[in-house]
C-alpha positions in Angstrom: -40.8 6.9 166.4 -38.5 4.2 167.6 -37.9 2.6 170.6 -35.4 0.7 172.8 -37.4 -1.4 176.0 -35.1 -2.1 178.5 -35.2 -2.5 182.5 -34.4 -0.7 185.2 -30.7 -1.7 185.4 -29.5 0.8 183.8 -30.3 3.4 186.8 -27.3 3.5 189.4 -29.6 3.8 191.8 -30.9 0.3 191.4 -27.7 -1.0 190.2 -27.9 -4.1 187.7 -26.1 -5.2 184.8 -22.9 -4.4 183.4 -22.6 -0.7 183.0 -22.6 1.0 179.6 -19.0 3.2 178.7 -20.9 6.0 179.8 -22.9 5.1 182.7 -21.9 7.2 185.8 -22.4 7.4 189.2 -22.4 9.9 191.7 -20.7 9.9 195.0 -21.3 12.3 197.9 -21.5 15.7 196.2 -20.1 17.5 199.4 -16.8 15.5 199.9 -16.3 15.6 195.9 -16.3 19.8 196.1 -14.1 19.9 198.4 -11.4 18.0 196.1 -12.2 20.5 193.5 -12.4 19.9 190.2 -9.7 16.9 188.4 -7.7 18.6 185.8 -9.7 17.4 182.4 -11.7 15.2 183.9 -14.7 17.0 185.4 -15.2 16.7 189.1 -15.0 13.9 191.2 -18.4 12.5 191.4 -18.0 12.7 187.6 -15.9 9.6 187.1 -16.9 5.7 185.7 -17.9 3.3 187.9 -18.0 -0.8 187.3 -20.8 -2.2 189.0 -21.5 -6.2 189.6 -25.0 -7.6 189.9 -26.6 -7.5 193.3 -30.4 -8.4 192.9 -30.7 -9.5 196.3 -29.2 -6.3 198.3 -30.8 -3.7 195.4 -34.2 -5.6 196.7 -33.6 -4.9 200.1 -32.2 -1.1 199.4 -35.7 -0.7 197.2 -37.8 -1.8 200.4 -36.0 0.5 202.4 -36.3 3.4 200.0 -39.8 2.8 200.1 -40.0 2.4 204.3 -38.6 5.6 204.2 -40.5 7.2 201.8 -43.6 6.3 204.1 -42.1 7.5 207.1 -40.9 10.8 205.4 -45.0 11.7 204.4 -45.9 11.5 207.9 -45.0 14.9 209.3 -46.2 18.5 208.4 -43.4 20.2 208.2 -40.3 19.9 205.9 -36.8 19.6 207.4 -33.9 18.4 207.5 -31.4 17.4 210.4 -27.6 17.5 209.6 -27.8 13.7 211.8 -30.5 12.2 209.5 -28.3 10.1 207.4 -29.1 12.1 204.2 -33.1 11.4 204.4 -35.2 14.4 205.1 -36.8 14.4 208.6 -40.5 15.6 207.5 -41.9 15.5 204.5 -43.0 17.5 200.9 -46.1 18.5 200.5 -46.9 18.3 196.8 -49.7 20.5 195.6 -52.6 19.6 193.8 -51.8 22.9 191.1 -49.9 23.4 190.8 -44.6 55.3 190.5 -43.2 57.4 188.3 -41.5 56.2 185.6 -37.6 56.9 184.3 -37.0 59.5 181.7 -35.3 57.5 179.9 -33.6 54.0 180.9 -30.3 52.7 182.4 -30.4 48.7 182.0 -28.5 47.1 184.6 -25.7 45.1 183.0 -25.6 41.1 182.4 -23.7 39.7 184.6 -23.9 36.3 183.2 -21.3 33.6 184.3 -18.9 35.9 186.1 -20.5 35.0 188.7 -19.5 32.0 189.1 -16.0 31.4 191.3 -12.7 30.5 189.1 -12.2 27.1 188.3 -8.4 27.2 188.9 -9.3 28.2 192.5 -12.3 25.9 193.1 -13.2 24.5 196.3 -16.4 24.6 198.4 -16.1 27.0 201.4 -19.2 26.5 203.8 -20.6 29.0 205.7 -18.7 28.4 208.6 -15.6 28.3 206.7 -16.2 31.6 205.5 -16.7 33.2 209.5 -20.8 33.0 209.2 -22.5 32.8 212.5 -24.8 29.8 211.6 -27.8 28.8 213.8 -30.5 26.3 213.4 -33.7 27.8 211.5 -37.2 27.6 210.8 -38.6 29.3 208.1 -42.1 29.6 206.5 -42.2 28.8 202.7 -44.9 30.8 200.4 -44.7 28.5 197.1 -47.4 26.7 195.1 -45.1 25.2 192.8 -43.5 21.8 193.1 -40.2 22.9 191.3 -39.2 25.5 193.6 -40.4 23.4 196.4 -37.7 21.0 195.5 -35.1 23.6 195.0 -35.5 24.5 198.7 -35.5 21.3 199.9 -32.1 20.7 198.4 -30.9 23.6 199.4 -31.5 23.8 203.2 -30.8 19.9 203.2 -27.6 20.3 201.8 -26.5 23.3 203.8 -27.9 21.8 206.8 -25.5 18.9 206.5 -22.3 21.0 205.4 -22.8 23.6 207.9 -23.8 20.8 211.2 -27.4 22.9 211.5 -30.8 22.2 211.4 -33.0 24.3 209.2 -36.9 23.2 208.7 -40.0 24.7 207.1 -43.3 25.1 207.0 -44.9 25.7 203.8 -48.5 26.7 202.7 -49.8 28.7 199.4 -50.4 31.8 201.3 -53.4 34.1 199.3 -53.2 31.8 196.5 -55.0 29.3 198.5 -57.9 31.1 199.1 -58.1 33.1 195.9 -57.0 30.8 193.5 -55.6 33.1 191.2 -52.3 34.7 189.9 -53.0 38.1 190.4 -53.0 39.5 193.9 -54.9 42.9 194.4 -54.9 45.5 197.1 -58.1 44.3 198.8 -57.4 40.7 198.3 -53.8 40.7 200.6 -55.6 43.2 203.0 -58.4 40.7 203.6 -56.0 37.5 203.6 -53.4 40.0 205.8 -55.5 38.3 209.5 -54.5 34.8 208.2 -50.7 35.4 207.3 -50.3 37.2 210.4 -51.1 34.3 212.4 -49.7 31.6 210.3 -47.2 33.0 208.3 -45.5 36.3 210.0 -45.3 34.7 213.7 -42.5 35.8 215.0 -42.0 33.6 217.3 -42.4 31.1 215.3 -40.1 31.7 212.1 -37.1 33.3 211.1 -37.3 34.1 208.2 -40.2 34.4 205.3 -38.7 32.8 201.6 -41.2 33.4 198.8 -41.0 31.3 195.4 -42.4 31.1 192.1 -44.4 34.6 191.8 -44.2 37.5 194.3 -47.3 39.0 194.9 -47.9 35.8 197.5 -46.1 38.3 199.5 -48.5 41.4 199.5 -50.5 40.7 202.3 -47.2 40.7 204.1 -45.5 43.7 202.3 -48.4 45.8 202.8 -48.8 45.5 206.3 -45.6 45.5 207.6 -44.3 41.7 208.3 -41.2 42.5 210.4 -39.8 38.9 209.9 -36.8 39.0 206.8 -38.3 38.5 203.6 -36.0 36.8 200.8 -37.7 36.3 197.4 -36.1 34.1 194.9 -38.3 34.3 191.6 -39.0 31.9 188.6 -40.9 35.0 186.8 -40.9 38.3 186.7 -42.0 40.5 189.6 -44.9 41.1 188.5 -46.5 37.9 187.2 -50.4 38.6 187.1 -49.9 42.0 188.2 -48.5 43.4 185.2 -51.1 46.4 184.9 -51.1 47.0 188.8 -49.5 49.9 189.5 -49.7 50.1 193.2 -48.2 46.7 192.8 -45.2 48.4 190.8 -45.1 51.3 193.8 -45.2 48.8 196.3 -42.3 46.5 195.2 -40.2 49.4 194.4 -40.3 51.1 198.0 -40.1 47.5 199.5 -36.8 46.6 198.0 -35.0 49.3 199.7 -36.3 47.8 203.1 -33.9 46.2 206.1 -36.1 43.1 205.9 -36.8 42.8 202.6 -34.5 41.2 199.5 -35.0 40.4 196.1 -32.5 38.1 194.5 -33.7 37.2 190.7 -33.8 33.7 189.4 -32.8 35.3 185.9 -30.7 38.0 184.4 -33.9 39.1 182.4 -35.8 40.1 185.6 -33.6 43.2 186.3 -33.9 44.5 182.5 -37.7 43.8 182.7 -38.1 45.8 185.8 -35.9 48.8 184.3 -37.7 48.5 181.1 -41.1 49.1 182.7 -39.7 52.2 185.0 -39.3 50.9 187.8 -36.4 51.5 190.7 -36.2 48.4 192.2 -33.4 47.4 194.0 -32.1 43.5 193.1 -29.4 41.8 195.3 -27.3 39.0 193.6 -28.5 37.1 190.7 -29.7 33.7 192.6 -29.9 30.6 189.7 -31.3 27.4 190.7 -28.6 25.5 192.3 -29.6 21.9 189.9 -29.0 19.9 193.5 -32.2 17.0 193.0 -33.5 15.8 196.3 -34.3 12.1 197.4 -38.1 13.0 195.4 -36.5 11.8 192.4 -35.4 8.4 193.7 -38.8 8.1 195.0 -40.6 9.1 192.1 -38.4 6.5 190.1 -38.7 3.8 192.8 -43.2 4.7 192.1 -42.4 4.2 188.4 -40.7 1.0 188.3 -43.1 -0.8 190.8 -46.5 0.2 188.9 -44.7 -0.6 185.3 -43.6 -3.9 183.5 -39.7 -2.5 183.8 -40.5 -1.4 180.4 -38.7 2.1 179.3 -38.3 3.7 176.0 -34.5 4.0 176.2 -32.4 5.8 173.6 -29.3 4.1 172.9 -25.8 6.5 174.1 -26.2 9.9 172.2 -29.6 9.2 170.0 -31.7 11.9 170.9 -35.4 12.0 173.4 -38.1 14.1 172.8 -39.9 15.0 176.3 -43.9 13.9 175.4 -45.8 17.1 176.5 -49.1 18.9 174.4 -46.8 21.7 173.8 -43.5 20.3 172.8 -46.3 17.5 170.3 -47.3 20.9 168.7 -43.8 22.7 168.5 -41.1 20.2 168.1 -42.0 15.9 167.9 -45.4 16.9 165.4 -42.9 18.7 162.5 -40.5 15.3 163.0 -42.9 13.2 162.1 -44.3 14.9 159.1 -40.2 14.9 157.9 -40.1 10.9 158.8 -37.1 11.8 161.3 -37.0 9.2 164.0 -36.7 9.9 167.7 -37.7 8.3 171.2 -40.3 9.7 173.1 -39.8 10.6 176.9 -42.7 10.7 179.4 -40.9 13.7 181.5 -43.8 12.9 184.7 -43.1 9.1 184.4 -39.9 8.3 184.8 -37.6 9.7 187.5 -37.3 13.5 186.0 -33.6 14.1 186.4 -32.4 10.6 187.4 -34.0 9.0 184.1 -32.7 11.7 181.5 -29.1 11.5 183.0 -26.5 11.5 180.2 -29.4 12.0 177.5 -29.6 13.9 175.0 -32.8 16.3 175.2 -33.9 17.8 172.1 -36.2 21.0 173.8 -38.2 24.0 172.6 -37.8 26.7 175.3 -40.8 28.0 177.3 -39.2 30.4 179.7 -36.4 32.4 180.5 -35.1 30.2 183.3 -36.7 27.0 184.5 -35.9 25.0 187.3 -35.8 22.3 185.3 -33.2 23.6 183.2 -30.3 23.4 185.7 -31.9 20.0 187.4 -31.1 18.4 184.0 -27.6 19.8 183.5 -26.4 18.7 187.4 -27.4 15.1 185.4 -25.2 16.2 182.3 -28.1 15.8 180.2 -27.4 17.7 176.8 -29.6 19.9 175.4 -30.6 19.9 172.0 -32.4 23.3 171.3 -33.7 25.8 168.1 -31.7 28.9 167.3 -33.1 32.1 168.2 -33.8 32.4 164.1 -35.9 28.8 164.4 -37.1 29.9 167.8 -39.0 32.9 166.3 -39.7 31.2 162.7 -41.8 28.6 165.4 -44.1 31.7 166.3 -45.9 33.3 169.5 -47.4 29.9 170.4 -44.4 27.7 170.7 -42.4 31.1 172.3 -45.0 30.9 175.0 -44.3 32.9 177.8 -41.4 34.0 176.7 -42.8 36.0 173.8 -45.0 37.9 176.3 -42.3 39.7 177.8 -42.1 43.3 175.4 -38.6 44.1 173.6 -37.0 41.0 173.6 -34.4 41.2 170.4 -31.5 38.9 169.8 -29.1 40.8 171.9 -31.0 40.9 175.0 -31.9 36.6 174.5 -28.0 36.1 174.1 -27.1 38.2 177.4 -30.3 37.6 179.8 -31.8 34.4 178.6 -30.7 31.3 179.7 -31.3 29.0 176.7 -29.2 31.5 174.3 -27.0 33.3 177.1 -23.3 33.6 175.4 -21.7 32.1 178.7 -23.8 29.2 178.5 -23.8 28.3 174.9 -21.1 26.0 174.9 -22.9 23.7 177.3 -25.8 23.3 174.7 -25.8 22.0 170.7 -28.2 24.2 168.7 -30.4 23.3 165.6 -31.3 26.1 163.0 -33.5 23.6 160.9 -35.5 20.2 161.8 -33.4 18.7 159.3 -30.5 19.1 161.0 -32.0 16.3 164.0 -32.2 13.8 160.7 -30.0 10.7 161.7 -27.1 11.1 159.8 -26.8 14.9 159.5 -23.6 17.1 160.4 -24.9 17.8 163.8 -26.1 14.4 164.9 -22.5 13.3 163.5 -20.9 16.6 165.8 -23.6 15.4 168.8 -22.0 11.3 168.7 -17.9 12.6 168.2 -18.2 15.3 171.1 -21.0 14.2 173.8 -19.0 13.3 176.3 -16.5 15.9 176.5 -20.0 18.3 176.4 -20.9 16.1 179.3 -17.6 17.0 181.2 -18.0 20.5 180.2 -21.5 20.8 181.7 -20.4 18.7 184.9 -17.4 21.5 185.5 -20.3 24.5 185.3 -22.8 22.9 187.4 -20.3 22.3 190.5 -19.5 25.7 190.2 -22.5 26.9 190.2 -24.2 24.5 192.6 -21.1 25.9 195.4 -22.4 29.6 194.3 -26.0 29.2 195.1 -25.3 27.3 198.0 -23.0 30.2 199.7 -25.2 33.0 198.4 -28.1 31.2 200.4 -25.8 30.6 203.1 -24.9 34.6 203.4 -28.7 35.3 203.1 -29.3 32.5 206.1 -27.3 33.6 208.4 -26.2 37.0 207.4 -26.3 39.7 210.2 -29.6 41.1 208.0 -31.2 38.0 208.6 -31.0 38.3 212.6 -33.7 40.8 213.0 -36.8 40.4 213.4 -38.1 44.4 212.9 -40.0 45.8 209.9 -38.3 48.9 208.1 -39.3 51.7 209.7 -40.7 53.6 206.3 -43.6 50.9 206.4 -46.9 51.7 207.0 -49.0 49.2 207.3 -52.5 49.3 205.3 -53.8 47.5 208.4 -52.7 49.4 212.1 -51.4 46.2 214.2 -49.4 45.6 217.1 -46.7 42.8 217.2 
């Protein structure tokens, strides 16, 4: 494996030395939407910038970042205030973790990238451009994963400051915290149902409940009747741990045709999952992970750069990075190295996620059918290497991972549902069907140097138009008029008889 040390001045967000021919940096995302998208050129904050040397004022930005970042993990709640000069006012809490059936069955269609607004006609229309009644919010957060986390963060920051509101939350693990485990049964939600009633389904309190990651951290809440709105938005299927409950199955399927309660999937293979296994439930609009990173990344880059020797294994423009986990070792970097084909290794936890793979090229093995990381990479135009779906399943169950586990998945359903193969997205990605292929030299690596950067451009142009779709679809569920009461459907019966 080779390797390239350099410093930190490569980063714009610590400025430095002269700027590579394809170092970029961002401007305000908002005000660059709003101009739409240059004609060939990607969007605006999508352009080269020259940059001169400014040690002295990059040291004095750096001990502001990190006066902030102290000040910013000194509150309990998260939030953001559309007057806060673009630094959250609160702070992220990082965990320690991390019926009867159809006769026969009627998959919903892929609706792939058709959701996403025209390019022609581009241009970012805020909630209050679009005749939404917006208020300031508080909402309670179920999550107990630091990816989705982030997503929210970005979100309600960023439609905070476009929409001149103030939306905060709370956040807490919910059942998982006291049971510690991914499956959530009956008598488990019933017993936790005391505890999310006072914390979590206050009414006076919240407005709104948003659930992430896995949903059965909302039975106790389901179950009993929570009248606050519910919005789900799911990185796995519906019934993660719960895939032999059937009262779970029953209970999802009567909730999602409640007033309060809405299930927008985080994947186009949720709705076929859900169909496949029998089940009637009712899915608003496909909700993708909007990409947007939060100031988190700066900070965890600012963390790196202070406790190393400003020493980084940096791939020259185009030269491929492995990221340096046990799985990918087993699946991808281990079978390079038997073949003597050279590559850099990238310690994903280390250095900056997002900000320090920007403009890389990735070479992945895929572990899910959507990841948040997925999109946070492409907003930073990193280009992903990854296996055909013929590789893919030559690699076997272990390297498939979860995504192996969910039943009937054939090459037709990857290319319309899953991300990594979807037809609409394949032109943002370069695909290997041997390891040979990634040899220096090869036909691809050749194709990978001559087109990278148009790839880049392409990538750039599908992330701003999906980053303004996410942000309007969770505008419409913010301050929709379903999202103004507070009143449980009134086909709920609770397990538990309580009084609000």
């Amino acid at each position: 494996m080779t390797s390239n040390p350099i410093s930190l001045k490569r980063f714009p967000s610590f400025g430095g030395a002269k700027p590579s021919k394809s170092e970029y940096e961002p401007v305000d995302q908002d005000e660059a939407a709003t101009a739409g998208l240059r004609e060939n050129a990607g969007p605006a904050w999508y352009q080269p910038v020259r940059r001169r040397n400014k040690p002295v004022v990059w040291l004095l930005l750096g001990s502001l970042v990190g006066l902030l970042y102290i000040i910013v993990h000194s509150s309990n709640s998260v939030g953001v205030s559309s007057a806060a000069l673009g630094v959250p006012a609160g702070t992220e809490k990082l965990w320690a973790l991390g019926t009867p059936s159809r006769s026969s069955f009627a998959y919903p269609p892929s609706r792939g990238a058709s959701y996403l607004v025209d390019p022609a006609n581009f241009a970012a229309r805020t909630a209050v451009d679009r005749g939404l009644e917006v208020r300031d919010l508080h909402l309670h957060f179920l999550n107990h994963h630091f990816g989705t986390h982030s997503e929210l963060l970005a979100l309600t920051r960023t439609i905070s400051k476009r929409n001149n509101v103030k939306i905060t939350f709370d956040e807490s693990m919910g059942v998982f915290n006291k049971y510690r485990s991914m499956t959530t049964t009956q008598a488990q939600a019933n017993d936790y149902w005391p505890t999310a009633l006072k914390k979590e389904c206050d009414t006076q309190k919240y407005d709104m409940l948003v659930v992430g990651d896995t949903m059965p951290l909302v039975r106790p809440h389901l179950q009993n009747c929570c009248p606050l709105p519910i919005v789900t938005s799911l990185t796995t299927r519906f019934d993660w741990g719960n895939e032999n409950d059937k009262s779970w199955g029953e209970l999802v399927q009567a909730a999602s045709h409640w007033s309060n309660f809405r299930i927008h999937p985080n994947n186009l293979l949720e709705e076929w999952h859900a169909a496949r296994k029998g089940w009637d439930i009712k899915f608003y609009d496909y909700l993708p992970s909007s990409g947007i990173p939060t100031e988190r990344w700066e900070y965890a880059l600012l963390e790196s750069y202070n406790k190393s020797n400003n020493t980084y294994m940096q791939p020259h423009d185009n030269e491929f990075v492995v990221p340096d986990t046990v799985r990918i070792k087993e699946c991808l970097s281990s079978k390079l190295d038997k073949l003597g084909i050279k590559y850099h290794g990238w310690q994903r936890n280390k250095y900056g996620g997002p900000l320090g793979l920007t403009d890389r090229v990735l070479a992945q093995v895929p572990y899910q059918s959507n990841t948040m990381s997925l999109f946070e990479n492409l907003h930073q135009r990193v280009t992903y290497l990854l296996p055909t779906m013929r590789l893919f399943a030559e690699l076997g169950p272990d390297c498939a991972a979860r995504l192996e586990k969910v039943e009937g998945l054939t090459p037709e359903v990857m290319e319309n549902r899953v991300d990594w193969w979807r037809k609409d997205l394949q032109h943002l990605f370069y695909y290997f069907d041997s390891f040979e292929e990634l040899r220096e030299g090869s036909a691809l690596r050749q194709h990978v140097e001559a087109t990278a950067e148009a790839k880049r451009v392409a990538i750039a142009n599908h992330m701003i138009r999906q980053r303004e779709y996410v942000l309007q679809q969770w505008e419409d569920i913010f301050f929709g008029d379903w999202a103004k009461v507070k009143k449980a459907d009134p086909s709920c019966v609770a397990d538990i008889p309580w009084s609000p």
